[in-house]
C-alpha positions, 0 to 999 in steps of 0.5 A: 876764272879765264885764262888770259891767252887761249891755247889757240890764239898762242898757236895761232900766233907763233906759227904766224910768228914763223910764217913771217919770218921772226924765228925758225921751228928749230929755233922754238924746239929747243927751250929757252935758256930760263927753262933749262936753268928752272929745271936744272935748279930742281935736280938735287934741290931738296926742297924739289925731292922728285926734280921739276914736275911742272908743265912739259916743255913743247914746241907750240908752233908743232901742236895741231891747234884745238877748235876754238870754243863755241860761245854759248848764251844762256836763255832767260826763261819768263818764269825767272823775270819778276812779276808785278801785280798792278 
């Protein structure tokens, strides 16, 4: 199954996000309060013995953005097509 946003589309998207004005880089390094409350919610929690061990919080727009994968076709070779005898 895909993902439904690409690592590169969301690069591309918040640096332009900051290009154009809609917020700082300092405002995207630090995380978002519901991050912090997450991680906060794990520290002590018994039911999370290790604390949080999801994904690393990262300031996106500071990541230098992967090449975008290259499609690739796959070609149908004559032997596969079915074979009528008339």
């Amino acid at each position: 199954m895909e993902r439904m946003f690409d690592q590169a589309s969301l690069i591309k998207t918040i640096k332009d996000g900051v290009k154009k004005g809609y917020w700082t880089l300092n405002d995207i390094d630090k995380p978002p309060p519901g991050w912090t409350e997450v991680v906060n919610d794990c520290k002590g929690n018994p039911l999370f013995p290790n604390g949080y061990q999801g994904v690393k919080y990262q300031n996106l727009a500071r990541v230098k953005a992967p090449k975008p994968k290259k499609e690739k076709i796959e070609i149908i070779d004559p032997k596969d097509l079915p074979t009528y005898d008339f």
